[in-house]
C-alpha positions in Angstrom: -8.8 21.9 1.6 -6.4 20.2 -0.6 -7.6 16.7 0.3 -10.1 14.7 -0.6 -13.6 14.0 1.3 -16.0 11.2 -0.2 -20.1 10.8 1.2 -21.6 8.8 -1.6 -24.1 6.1 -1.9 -25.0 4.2 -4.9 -26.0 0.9 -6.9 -24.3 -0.2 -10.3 -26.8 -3.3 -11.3 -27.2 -5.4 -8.0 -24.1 -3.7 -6.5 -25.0 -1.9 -3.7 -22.1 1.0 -2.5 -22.0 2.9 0.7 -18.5 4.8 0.9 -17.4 8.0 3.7 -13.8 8.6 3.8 -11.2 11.4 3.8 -8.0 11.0 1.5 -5.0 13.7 2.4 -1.7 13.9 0.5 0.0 10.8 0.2 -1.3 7.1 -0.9 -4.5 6.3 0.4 -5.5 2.7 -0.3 -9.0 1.1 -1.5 -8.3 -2.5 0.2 -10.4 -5.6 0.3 -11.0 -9.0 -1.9 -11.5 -8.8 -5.5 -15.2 -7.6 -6.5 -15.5 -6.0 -3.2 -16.4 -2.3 -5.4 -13.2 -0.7 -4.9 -13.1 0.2 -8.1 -16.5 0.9 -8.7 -15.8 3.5 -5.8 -13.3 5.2 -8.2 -15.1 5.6 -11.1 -18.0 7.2 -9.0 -14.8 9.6 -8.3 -13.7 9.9 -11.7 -17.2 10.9 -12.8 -17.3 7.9 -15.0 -20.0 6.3 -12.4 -23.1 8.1 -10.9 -23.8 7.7 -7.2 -27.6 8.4 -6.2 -27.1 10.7 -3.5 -23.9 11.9 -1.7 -20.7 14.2 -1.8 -17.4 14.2 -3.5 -15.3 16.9 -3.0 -11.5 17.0 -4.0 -9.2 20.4 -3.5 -12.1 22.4 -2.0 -13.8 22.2 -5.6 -17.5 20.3 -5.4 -17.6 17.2 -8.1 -20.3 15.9 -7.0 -23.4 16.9 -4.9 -26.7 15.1 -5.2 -28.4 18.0 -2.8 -27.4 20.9 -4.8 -27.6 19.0 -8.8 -23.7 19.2 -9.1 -22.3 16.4 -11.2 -18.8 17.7 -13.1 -18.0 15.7 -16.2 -14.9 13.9 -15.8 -13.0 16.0 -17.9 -13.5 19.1 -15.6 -12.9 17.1 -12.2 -9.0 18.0 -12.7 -8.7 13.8 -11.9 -5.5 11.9 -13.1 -6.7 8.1 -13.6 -4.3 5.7 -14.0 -5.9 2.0 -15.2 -4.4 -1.7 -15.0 -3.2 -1.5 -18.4 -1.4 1.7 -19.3 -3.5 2.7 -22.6 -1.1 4.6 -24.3 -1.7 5.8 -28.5 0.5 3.7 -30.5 1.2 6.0 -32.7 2.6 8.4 -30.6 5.9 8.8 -29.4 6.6 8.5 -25.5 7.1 12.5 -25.2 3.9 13.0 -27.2 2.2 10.3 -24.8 3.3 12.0 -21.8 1.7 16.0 -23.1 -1.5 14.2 -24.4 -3.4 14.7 -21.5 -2.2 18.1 -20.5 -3.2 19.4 -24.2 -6.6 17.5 -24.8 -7.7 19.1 -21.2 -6.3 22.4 -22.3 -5.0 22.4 -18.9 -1.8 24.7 -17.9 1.5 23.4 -17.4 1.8 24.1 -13.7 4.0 21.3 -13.2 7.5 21.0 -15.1 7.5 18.3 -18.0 11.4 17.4 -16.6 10.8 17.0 -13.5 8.4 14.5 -14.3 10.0 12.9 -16.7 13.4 12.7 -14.0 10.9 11.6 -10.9 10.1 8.6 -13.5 13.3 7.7 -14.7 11.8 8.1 -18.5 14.9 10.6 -19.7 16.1 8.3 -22.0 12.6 6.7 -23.5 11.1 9.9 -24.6 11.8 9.7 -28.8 10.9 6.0 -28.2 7.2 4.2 -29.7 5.3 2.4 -26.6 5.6 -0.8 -29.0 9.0 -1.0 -27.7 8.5 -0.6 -24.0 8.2 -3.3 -21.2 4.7 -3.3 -19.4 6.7 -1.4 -16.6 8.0 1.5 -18.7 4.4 1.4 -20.2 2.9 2.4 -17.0 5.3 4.6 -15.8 4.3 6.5 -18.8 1.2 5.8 -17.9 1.6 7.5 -14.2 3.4 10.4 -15.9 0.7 11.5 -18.4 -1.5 12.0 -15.3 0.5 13.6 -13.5 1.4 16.0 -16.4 -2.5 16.8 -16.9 -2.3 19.0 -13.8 -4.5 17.0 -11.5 -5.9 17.7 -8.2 -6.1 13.8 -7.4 -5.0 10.9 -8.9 -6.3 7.5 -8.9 -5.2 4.4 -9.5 -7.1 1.2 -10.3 -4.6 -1.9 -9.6 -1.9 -0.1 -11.2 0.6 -3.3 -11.2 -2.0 -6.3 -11.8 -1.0 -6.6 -15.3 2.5 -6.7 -14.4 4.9 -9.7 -13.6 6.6 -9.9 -10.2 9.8 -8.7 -11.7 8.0 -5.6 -13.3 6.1 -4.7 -10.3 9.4 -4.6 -8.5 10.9 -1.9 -10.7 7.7 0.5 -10.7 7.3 -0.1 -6.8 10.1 2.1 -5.9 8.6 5.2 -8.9 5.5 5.0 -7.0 7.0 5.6 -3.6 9.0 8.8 -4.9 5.2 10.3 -5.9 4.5 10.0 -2.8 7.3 11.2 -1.3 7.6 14.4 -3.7 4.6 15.0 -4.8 2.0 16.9 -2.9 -1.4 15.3 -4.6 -3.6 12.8 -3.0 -3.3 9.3 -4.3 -6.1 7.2 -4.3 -4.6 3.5 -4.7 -6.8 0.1 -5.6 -5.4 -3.0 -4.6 -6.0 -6.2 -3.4 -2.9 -6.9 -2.9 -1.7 -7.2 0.5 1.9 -6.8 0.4 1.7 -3.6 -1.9 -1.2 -1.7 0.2 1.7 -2.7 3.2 4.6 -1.1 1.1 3.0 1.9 0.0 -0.3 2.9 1.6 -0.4 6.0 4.6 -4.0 5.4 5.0 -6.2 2.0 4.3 -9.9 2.5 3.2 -11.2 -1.2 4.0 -14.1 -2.4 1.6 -16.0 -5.3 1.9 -19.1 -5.8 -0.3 -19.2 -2.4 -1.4 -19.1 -1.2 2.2 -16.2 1.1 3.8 -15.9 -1.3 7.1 -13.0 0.8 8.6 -10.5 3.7 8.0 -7.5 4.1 9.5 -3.5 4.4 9.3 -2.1 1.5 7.4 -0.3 -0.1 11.0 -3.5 0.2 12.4 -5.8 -1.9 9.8 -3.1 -4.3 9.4 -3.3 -5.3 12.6 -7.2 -6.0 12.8 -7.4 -9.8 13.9 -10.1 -10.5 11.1 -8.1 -9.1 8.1 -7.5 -12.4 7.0 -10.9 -12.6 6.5 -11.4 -9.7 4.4 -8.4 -9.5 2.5 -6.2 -12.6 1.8 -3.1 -13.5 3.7 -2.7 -11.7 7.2 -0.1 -9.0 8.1 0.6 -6.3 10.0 2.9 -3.8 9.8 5.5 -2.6 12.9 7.4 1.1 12.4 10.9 2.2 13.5 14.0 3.8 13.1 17.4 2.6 12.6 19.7 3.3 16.1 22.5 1.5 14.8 24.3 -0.2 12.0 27.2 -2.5 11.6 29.2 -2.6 8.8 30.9 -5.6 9.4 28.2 -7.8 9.3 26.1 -5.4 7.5 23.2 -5.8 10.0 21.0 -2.3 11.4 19.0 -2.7 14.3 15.9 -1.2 14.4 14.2 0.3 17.5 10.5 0.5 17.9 9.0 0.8 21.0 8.2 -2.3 23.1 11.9 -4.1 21.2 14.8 -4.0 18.5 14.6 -5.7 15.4 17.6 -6.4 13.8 17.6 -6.5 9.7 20.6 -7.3 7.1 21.4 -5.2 4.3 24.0 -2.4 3.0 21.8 0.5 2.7 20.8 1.8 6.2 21.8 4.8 8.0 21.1 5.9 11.7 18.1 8.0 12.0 16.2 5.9 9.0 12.1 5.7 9.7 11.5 2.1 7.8 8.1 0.1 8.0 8.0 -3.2 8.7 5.7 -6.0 7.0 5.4 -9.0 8.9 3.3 -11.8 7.7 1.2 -14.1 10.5 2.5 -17.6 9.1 6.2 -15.5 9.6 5.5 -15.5 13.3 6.0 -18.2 15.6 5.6 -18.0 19.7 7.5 -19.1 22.4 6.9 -19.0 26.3 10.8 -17.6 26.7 13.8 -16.7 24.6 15.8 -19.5 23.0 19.5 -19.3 22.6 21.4 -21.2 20.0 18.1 -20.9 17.2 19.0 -18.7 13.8 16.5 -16.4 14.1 17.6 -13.7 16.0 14.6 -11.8 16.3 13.0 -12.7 19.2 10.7 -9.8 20.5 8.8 -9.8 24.0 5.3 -9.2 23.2 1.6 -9.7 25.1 -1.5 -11.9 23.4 -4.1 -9.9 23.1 -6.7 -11.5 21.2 -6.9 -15.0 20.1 -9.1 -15.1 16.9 -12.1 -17.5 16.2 -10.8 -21.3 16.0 -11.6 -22.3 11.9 -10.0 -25.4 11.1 -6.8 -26.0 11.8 -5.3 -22.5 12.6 -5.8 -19.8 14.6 -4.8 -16.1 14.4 -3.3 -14.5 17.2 -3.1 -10.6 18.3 0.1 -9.4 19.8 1.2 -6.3 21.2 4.6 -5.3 20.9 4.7 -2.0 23.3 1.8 0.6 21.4 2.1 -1.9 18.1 0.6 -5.0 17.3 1.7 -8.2 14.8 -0.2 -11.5 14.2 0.7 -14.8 14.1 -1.0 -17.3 12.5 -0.7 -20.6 14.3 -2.1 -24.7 14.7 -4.6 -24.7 17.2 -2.8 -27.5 18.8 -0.2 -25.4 19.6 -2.2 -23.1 21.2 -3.6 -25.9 23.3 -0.8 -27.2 24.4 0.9 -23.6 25.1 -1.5 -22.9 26.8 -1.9 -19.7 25.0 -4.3 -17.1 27.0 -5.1 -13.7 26.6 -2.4 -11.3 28.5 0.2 -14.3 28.9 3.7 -12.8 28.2 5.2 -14.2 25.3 8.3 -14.9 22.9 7.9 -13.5 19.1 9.5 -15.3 16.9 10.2 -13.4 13.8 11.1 -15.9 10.4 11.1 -13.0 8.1 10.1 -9.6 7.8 9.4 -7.5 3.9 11.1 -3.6 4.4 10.3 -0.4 3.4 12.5 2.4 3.5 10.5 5.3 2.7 12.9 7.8 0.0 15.1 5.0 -0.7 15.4 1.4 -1.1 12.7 -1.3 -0.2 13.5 -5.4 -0.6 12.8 -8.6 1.3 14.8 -9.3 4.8 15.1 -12.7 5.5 15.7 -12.7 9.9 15.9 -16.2 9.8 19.3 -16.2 7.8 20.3 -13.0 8.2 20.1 -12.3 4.6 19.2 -10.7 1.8 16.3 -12.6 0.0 14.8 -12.2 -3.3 10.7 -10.7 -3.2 8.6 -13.1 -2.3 10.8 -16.0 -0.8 9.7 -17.6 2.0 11.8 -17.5 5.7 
């Protein structure tokens, strides 16, 4: 087994935790509201916590069986950890940063020190003192001394949340290439919708210490009541590219149930990308309008119409075996008419891209533009 498989159950103070998941390679995210025990969930991992009964179990190796008295220190859990603030000696030199780790542990050098230093872009930094790096190059340093000290797992608490929007945009893209090219689980923190949407496979949902569902990131993004859980609704749609014109620099791509089309230089036919669509970016129509701007405009079915709190509403729409929200007035609703299996008109304003091994950015649709992170449609 070269995942990871979680049992526990706990309490820290007050804090009651009940957590059973499986983590494989790739990015599996801890998700939910601040203070909802995600990362008291990954110290209990880490060894640094101590559940009262349970199983952790990472590579096949046991770290933590209340049955049998098994309880690994953290040192011999083979566990990377990666924290919100990089923690690097300031005495040290980048290089001597990076081997720290690996030489404390006394752990062998199964993984090469270049290719690590290459996969982070940190080449040219390694003679350098972490006094004169930005927070970003900090934690990429940070990311490589773990990966260095030959883990079996790594964990990350909120990795970016000391970082500026700016900075989190230049480590985004480092963090997608572990993912890509490494073979180690990743166990991500976050509360932070539109990263868990950019990088996560798998989504671990926690509320109040609870795991309340488990699932492929498409799939919890689309639960009507994330809103609820875990700040601004989104889901995510999935596609590849079918065709791109270089004229107008616009791709289209096709999913099933529709086409999107998205702007931008750097597509190429036969691209998987993942969509991010954000509820308040979806409007709904009863048929297709011509002459509008937004030329995304994507048959879809209601399939759920959320609980009516204040002035909005959250509706679930399938778009053939994948499903979007939109967030919407309850008037309009009313005066739609807006039932359960009615056929209707999405209206996509703007959609934020991934493109897994390559380039991610946000796609305005309503202009047909490129558009800074974060901008609104």
């Amino acid at each position: 087994m070269s995942g990871l498989d979680v049992d526990i159950s706990g309490r820290i103070g007050a804090f009651a935790i009940s957590a059973a998941f499986q983590a494989e390679s790739g990015i599996t995210a801890l998700f939910g509201r601040s203070g909802a025990g995600k990362s008291t969930i990954l110290k209990m991992i880490a060894g640094t916590a101590r559940p009262t009964k349970g199983r952790i179990v990472a590579a096949g190796r046991v770290l933590f069986d209340s049955a049998r008295g098994i309880d690994l220190r953290p040192p011999e859990r083979r566990i990377g950890f990666v924290f919100q603030d990089a923690r690097l000696f300031p005495h040290m030199s980048v290089r001597r940063n990076l081997t720290y780790a690996r030489w404390a542990g006394r752990r062998k050098a199964t993984r090469p020190f270049d290719e690590v230093v290459a996969l982070l872009g940190l080449e040219n930094h390694l003679d350098r003192s972490p006094a004169t790096l930005s927070g970003g190059e900090r934690q990429r340093v940070a990311i490589g001394r773990a990966l260095l000290s030959d883990p079996a797992l790594l964990l990350m608490d909120e990795p970016l949340s000391s970082l500026d929007r700016e900075r989190r945009g230049e480590i985004l893209p480092y963090l997608e290439a572990i993912r890509s090219e490494t073979r180690i689980p990743v166990l991500y923190v976050s509360h932070e919708t539109a990263e868990v949407a950019r990088l996560a496979d798998t989504v671990v949902l926690i509320d109040a210490g609870q795991v309340s569902d488990v699932g492929p990131a498409a799939r919890i993004f689309g639960l009507l009541d994330l809103d609820m859980q875990a700040g601004e609704a989104g889901a995510l749609l999935e596609g590849e590219v079918s065709a791109f014109d270089a004229e107008y620099e616009m791709a289209n791509v096709r999913m099933d149930g529709g086409c999107i089309e998205l702007t931008g230089r750097d597509f190429r036919v036969g691209d998987r990308v993942r969509l991010h669509v954000r509820a308040s970016d979806v409007a709904l129509a009863r048929s297709i309008h011509d002459g509008l701007s937004i030329r995304n405009q994507i048959p879809c079915i209601v399939d759920e119409i959320g609980r009516h709190d204040g002035a909005h509403v959250m509706v679930a729409l399938n778009i053939g075996d994948q499903r979007i929200l939109a967030c919407l007035t309850r008037k309009s609703v009313s005066e739609l008419g807006i039932a359960k299996g009615d056929r209707m008109v999405a209206l996509l304003k703007s959609v934020s891209i991934e493109t897994p091994r390559r380039s991610a950015g946000q796609v305005d649709a309503t202009s047909g533009r490129k558009a800074s992170q974060g901008e609104e449609g």
